[in-house]
C-alpha positions as CSV (number, residue, x, y, z in Angstrom):
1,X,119.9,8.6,124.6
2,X,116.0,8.0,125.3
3,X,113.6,6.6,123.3
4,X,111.0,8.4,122.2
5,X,107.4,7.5,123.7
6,X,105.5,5.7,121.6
7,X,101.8,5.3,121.8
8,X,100.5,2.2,122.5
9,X,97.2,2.6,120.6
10,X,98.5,4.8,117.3
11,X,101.8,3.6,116.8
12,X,103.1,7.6,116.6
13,X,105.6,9.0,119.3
14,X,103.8,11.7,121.4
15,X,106.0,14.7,119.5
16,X,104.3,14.0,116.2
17,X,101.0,13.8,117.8
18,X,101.4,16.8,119.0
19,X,102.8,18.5,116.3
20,X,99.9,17.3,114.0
21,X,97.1,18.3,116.9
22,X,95.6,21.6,115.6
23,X,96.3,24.1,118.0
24,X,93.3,25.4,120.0
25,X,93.8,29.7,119.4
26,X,92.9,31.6,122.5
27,X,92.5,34.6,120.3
28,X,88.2,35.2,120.8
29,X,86.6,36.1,117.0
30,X,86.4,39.8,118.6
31,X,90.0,40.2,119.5
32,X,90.9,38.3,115.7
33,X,88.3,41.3,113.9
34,X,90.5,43.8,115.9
35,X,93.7,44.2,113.4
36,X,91.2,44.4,110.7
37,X,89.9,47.5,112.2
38,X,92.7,48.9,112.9
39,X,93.8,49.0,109.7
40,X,90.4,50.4,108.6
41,X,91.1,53.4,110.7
42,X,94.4,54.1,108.9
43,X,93.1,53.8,105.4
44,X,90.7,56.8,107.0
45,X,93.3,58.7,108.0
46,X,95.3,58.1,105.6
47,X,92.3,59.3,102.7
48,X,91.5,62.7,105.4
49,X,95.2,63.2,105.3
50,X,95.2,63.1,101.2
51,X,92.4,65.2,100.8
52,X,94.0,68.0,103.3
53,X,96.9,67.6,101.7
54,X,95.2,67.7,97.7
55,X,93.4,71.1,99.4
56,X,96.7,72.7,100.6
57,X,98.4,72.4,97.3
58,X,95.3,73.2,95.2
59,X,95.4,76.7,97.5
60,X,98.9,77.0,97.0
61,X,99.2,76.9,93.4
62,X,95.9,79.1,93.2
63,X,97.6,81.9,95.0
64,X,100.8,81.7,93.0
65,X,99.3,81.3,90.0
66,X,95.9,83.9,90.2
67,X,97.8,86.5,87.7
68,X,97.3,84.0,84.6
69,X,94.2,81.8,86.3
70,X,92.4,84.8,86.3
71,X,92.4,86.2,82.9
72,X,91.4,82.6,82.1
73,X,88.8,81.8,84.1
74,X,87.2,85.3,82.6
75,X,88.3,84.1,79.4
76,X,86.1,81.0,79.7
77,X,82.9,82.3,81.0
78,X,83.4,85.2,78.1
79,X,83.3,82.5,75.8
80,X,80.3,80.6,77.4
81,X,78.4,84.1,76.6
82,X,79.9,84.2,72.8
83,X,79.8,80.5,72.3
84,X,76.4,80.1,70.7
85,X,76.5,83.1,68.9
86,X,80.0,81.5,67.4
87,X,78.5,79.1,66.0
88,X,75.6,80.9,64.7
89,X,78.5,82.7,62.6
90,X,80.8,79.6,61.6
91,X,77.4,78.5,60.1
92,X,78.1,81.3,57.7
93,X,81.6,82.1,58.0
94,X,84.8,80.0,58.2
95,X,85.8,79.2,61.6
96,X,88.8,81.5,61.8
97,X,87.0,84.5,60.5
98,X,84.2,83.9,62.9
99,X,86.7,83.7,66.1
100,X,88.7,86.7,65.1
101,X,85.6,88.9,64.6
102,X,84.1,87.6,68.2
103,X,87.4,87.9,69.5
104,X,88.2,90.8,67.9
105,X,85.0,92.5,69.1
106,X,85.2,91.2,72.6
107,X,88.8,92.7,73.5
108,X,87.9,95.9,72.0
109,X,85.0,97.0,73.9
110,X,86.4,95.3,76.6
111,X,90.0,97.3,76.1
112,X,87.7,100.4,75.6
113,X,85.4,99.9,78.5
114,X,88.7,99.2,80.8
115,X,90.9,102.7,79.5
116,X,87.6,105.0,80.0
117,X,87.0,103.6,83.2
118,X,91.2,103.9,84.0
119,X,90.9,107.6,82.7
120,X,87.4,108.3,85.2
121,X,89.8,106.8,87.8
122,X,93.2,108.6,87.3
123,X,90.8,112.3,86.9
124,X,89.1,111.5,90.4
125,X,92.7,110.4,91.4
126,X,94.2,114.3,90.3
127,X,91.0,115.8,92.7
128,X,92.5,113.5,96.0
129,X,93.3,116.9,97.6
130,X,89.9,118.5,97.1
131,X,88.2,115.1,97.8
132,X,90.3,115.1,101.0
133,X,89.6,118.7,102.2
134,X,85.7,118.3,100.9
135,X,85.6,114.8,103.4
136,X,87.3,116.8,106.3
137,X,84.5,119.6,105.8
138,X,82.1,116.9,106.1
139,X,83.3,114.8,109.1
140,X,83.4,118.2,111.0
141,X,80.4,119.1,110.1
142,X,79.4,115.6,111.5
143,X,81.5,116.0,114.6
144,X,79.7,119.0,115.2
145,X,76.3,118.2,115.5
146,X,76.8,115.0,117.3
147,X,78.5,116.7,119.9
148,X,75.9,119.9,119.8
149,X,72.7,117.2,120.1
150,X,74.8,114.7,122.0
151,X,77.4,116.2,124.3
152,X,79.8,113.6,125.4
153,X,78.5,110.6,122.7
154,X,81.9,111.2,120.9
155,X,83.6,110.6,124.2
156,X,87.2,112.3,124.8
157,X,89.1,111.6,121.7
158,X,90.7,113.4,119.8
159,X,88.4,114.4,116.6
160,X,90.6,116.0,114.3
161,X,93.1,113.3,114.3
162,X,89.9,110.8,113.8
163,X,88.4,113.3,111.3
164,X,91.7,113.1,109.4
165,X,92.1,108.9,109.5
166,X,88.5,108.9,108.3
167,X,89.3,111.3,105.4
168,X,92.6,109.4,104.6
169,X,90.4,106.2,104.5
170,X,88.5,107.7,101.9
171,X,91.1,108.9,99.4
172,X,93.0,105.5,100.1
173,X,89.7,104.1,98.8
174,X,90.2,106.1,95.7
175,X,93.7,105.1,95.1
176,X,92.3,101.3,95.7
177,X,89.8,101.4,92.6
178,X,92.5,103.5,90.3
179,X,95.0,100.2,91.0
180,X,92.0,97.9,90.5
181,X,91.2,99.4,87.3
182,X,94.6,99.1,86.3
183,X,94.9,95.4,86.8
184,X,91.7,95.3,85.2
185,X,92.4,96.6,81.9
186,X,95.7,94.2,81.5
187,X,93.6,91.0,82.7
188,X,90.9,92.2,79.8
189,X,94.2,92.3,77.2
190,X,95.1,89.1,78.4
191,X,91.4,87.6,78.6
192,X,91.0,88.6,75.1
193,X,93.8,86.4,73.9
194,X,92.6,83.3,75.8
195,X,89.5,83.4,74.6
196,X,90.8,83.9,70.6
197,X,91.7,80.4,71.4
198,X,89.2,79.1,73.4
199,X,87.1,79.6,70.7
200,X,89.3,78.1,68.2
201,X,89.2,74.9,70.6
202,X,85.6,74.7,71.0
203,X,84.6,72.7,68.1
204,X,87.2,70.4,68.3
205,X,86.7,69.1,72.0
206,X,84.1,66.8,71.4
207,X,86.1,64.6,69.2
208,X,89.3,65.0,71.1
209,X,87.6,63.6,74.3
210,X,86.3,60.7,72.6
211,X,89.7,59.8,71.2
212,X,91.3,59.6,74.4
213,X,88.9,58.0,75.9
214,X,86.7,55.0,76.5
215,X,83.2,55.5,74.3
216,X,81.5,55.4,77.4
217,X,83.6,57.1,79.7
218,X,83.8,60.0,77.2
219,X,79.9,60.1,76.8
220,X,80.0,60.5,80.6
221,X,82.6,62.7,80.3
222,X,80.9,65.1,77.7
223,X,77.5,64.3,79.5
224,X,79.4,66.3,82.8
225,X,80.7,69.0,80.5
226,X,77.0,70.0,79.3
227,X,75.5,70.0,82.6
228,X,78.4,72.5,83.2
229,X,78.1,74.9,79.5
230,X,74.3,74.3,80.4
231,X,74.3,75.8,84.0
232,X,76.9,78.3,83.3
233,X,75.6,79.7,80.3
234,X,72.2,79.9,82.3
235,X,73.3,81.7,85.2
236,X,76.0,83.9,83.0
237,X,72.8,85.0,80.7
238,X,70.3,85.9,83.7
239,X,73.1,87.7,85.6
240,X,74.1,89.8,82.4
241,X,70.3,90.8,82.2
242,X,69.7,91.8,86.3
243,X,73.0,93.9,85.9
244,X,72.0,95.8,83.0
245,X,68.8,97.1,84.2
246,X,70.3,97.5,87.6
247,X,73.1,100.0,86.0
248,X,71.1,101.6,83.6
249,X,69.2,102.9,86.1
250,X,71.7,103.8,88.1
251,X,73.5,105.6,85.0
252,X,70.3,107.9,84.4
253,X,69.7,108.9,88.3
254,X,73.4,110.3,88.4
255,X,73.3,111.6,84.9
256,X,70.3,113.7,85.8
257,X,71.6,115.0,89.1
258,X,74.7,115.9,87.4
259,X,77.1,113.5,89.3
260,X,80.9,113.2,88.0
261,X,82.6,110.0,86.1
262,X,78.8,108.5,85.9
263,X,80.2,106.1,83.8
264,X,82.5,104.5,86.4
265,X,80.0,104.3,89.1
266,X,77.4,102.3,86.1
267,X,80.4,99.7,85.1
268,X,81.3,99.5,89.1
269,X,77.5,98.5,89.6
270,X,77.4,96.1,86.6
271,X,80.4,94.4,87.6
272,X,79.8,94.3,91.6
273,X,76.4,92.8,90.9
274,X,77.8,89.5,89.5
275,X,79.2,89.7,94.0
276,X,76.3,88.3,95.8
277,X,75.4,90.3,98.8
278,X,78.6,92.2,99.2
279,X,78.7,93.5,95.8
280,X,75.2,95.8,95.9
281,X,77.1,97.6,99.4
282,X,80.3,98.3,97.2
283,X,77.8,99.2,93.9
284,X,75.8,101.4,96.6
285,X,78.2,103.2,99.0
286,X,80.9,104.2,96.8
287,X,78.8,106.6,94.0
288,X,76.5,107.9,97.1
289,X,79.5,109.1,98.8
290,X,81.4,110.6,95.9
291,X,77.9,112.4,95.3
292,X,77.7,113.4,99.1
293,X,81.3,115.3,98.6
294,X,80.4,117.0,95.5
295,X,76.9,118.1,96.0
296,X,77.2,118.3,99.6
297,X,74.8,118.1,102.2
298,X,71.2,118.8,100.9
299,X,68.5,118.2,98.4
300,X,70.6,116.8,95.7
301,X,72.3,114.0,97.2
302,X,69.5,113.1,99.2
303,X,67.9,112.1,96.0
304,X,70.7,110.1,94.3
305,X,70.8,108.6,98.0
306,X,67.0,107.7,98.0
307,X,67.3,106.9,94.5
308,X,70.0,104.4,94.0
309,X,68.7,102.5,97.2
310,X,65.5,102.2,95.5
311,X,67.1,100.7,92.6
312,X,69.1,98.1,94.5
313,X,66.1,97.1,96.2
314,X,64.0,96.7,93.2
315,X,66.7,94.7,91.3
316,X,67.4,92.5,94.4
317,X,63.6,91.9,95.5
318,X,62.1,92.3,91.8
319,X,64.3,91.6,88.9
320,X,66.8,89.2,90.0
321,X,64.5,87.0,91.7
322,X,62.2,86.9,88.4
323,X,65.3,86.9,86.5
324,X,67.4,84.6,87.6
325,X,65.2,82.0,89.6
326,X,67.0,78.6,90.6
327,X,69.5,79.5,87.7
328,X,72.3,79.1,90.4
329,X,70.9,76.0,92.2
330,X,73.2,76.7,95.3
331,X,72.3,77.3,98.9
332,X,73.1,80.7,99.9
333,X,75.2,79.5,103.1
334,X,77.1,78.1,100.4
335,X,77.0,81.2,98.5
336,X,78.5,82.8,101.4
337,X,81.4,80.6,102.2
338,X,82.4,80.6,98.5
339,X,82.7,84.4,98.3
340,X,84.7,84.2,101.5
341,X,87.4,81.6,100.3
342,X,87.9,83.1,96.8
343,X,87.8,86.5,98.0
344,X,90.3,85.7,100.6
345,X,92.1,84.2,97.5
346,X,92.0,86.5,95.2
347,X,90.0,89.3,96.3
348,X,87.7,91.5,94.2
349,X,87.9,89.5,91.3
350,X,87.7,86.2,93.3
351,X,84.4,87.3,94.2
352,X,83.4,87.9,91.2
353,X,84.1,84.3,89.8
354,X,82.8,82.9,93.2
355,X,79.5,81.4,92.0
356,X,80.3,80.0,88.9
357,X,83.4,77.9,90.1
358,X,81.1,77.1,92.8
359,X,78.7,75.8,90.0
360,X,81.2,74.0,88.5
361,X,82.9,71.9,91.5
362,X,79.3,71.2,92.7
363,X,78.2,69.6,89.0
364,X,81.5,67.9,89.2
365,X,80.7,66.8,92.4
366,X,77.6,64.9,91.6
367,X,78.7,63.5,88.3
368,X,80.7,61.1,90.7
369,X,79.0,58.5,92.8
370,X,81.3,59.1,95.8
371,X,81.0,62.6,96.0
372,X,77.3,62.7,95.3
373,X,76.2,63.1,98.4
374,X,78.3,66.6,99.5
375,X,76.9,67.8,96.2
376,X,73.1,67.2,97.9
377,X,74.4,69.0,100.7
378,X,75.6,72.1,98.8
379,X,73.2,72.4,96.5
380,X,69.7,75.0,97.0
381,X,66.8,72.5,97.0
């Protein structure tokens, strides 16, 4: 067996010494920050990854569960509207008695409002076949002239089958607002129920908050949940205003010309008008066209035509503006996207809860630090 070499000057064999040299790295300090970024490129997937998959599920269980969101969310901003005048009462009245008359109230006129609006509906519903013949008169009529002023700006189709999918179109509209009222007046049934005890629970959240939490974390907590009553109640209020003396308006202008069911075409423009942009086309086209098939072509219908435009003008370039101000403190782009996502959620009535859940996820947004800055972004100033 050899001996091992042993150094002359140390007295250590030349194994040890080199085990106990520290070994020069040939790993430059770039190449050693390398790993680290790496792995700071999957902690950023893996957080976009989370978030599309938090998004996905949060659409999910919105469309599966819009039949009892819905009546909630109504239920809520119905009580930000009777909230102060709640406790106004419980000042006077015990707390139950004060709930069940608001309540009580609310789902009444409500219930009422929905069944005489379901009865206008299911008596336009019963003319379908006049309202279909009266449309085929009209689209003829139409036809007609184009064709007499404008030979060849029809082309070579077939008009009666076109005249007939146009007047189909129409009465499928009919039928469309007859369902919608239905499903109307059993969300208000069930809106009047949540908001019995919503009401109830009002009082009572303060202190609940504050024993499950931290004192300071539940005086930021309540601190978020003002900004939201605060901005809610704000934009509910102003809202409520522009709609009624947008619909009164429209109420006396068909009244006077002696349109039908003038009672569904106000609540349809006081509810549409809570639908920014879109709504004021619905509000608009639907009582002009039931006038244009039962006054016909002429004097009469030009005025409730000339009329009702003049009062959606002057409510959206008058009233509202004065009204409302910065109540909603969002940026209309953002206006825009919201009523597309929750009306491709869940529909007419998404749209009409569009801008106040869009108030609420923005307040939310800038109560945190992190999500600040997207909250800048979406809001109007």
């Amino acid at each position: 067996m050899s001996e091992p070499h042993i150094n002359s000057a140390t007295g250590e064999d030349a194994e040890s010494a080199y085990l106990a040299a520290p070994a020069e790295s040939p790993i430059s300090s770039a190449e050693w920050n390398q790993p680290r970024r790496h792995w700071a490129d999957t902690t950023t997937l893996r957080s976009v990854a989370s978030v599309v998959i938090i998004l996905a599920g949060s659409w999910y269980l919105l469309s599966q569960l819009d039949v009892v969101l819905r009546p909630l969310l109504l239920a809520v901003f119905l009580a930000y509207v009777w909230l102060p005048y709640y406790n106004r009462l419980r000042q006077r009245l015990p707390s139950a008695v004060a709930v069940a008359l608001l309540a009580g109230v609310t789902t009444l006129v409500l219930t009422g409002l929905a069944l005489a609006v379901y009865g206008s509906l299911s008596a336009l519903a019963l003319e379908e076949p006049l309202l279909k013949a009266r449309a085929l008169d009209l689209l003829r009529l139409g036809t007609e002239t184009v064709n007499y002023y404008l030979p060849g700006a029809l082309g070579g189709t077939d008009g009666r089958n076109s005249e007939e999918m146009a007047a189909e179109q129409i009465t499928q509209s009919v039928m469309w607002l007859v369902n919608l009222a239905a499903l109307g007046l059993l969300e208000a049934l069930t809106a009047g129920l949540y908001l019995l005890f919503l009401l109830l629970e009002s009082g009572r959240f303060p202190n609940r908050v504050r024993a499950a939490y931290p004192a300071e974390q539940a005086e930021q907590i309540l601190h978020m949940f003002g900004r939201i009553n605060s901005a809610i109640i704000s934009y509910l209020k102003a809202k409520v205003l522009s709609s009624l003396v947008l619909a009164v308006p429209v109420g006396v202008v068909l009244s006077v010309c002696g349109v039908r069911f003038a009672l569904l075409w106000v609540v349809l423009t006081f509810v549409c008008n809570f639908i920014p942009y879109i709504g004021s086309v619905i509000a608009y086209s639907f009582p002009v066209g039931f006038a244009l098939l039962q006054l016909d072509i002429g004097i009469g219908s030009a005025i409730v035509a000339v009329a009702l435009l003049a009062c959606h003008i002057g409510s959206a370039s008058v009233v509202e503006p004065m009204i409302l101000g910065r109540a909603v403190g969002l940026s209309p782009l953002v206006i825009l996207a919201a009523l597309s996502v929750w009306g491709l959620l869940w529909g007419l009535p998404g749209m009409f809860l569009a801008v106040p859940l869009t108030v609420v996820v923005v307040i939310v947004l800038d109560h945190l630090e992190v999500t600040r800055p997207v909250a800048r972004l979406l809001g109007g100033s």
